[in-house]
N, C-alpha and C positions, 0 to 999 in steps of 0.2 A: 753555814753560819752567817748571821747575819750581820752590816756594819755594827749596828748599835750591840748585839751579842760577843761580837768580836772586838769591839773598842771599849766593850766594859770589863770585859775581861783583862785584855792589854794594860788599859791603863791601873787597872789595881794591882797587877800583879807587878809592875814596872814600880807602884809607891809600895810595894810589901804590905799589902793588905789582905787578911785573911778574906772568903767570901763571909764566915761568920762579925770581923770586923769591921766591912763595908755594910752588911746590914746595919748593926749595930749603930753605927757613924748615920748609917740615912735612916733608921728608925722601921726598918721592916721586918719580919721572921728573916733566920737564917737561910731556910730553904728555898725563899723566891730568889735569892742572888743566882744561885745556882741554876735554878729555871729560868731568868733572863737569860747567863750566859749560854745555855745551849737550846736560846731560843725559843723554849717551852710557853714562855707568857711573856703578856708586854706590860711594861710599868705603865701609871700614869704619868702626865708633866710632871705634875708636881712630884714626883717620887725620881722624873727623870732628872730636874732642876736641882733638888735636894743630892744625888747621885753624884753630878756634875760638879759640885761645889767640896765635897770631901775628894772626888776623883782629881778635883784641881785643874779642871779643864770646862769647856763649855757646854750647852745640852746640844747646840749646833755642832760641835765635833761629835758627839755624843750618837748625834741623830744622822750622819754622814752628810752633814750641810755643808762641813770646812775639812781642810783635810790637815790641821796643824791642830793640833791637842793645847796648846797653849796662846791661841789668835787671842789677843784681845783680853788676857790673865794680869798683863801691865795696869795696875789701876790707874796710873798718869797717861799713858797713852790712850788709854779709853775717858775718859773726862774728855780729854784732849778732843777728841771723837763727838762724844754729846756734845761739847760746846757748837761744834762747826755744824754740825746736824740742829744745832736751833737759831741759827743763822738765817738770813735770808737767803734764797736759792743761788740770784745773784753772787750776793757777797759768799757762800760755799763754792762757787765755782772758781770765783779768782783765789781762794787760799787753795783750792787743789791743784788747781792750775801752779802755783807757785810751789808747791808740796810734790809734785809730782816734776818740773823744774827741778828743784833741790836734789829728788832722789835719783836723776840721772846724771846729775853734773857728778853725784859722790859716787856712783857704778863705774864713770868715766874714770875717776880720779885712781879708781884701783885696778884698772888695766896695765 
C-alpha cells in the first residue's frame, strides 16, 4: 500500500468517517475512496487538497512529504509562517536564528 493509500485511510478512519462519508465531504462517487485506499487509482490535486481539508490534515502529509498529520493545521502559527516568509531573507534569518535560540533554551529548561 501506498503512503498516500495508507494515510487516507488512517486518517479518516482515526475522525470516523465512513469511505461513503469522505466522498461525500470531498465531492466524488463513493467507489473512488475505496480505489484510492487500496491504491487502485490516484486522485487529482485538487481532489487531493479537497481530501486533505475534510481529512483535517495537509496534502503534504497526504502525499508523504511530512510525517505529522497535523504540521502546520495551527492557523496562527502558520500566518506566523507567511509573515516571516515575506520577509527579507536577511531579516528571516535573524528571526529564525532567534526562533531557533528560544526553542533550545525551552528543550533545556525541561531537562
Amino acid at each position: 500500500m501506498s503512503t498516500f493509500s495508507k494515510r487516507v485511510k488512517e486518517q479518516r478512519e482515526e475522525l470516523g468517517l465512513s469511505q461513503t462519508k469522505l466522498a461525500e465531504e470531498v465531492g466524488v462517487h463513493h467507489s473512488i475512496i475505496g480505489r484510492y485506499e487500496r491504491d487502485e487509482a490516484k486522485p487529482t490535486i485538487d481532489v487531493v487538497s479537497r481530501m486533505a481539508i475534510v481529512l483535517k490534515t495537509t496534502v503534504g502529509y497526504l502525499l508523504g512529504e511530512s510525517e505529522q498529520a497535523d504540521l502546520f493545521k495551527d492557523p496562527e502559527m502558520l500566518k506566523r509562517f507567511k509573515d516571516i516568509l515575506s520577509f527579507p531573507k536577511q531579516k528571516q534569518e535573524h528571526i529564525l536564528f532567534a526562533l531557533d535560540s528560544m526553542i533550545k533554551a525551552t528543550k533545556l529548561e525541561s531537562l
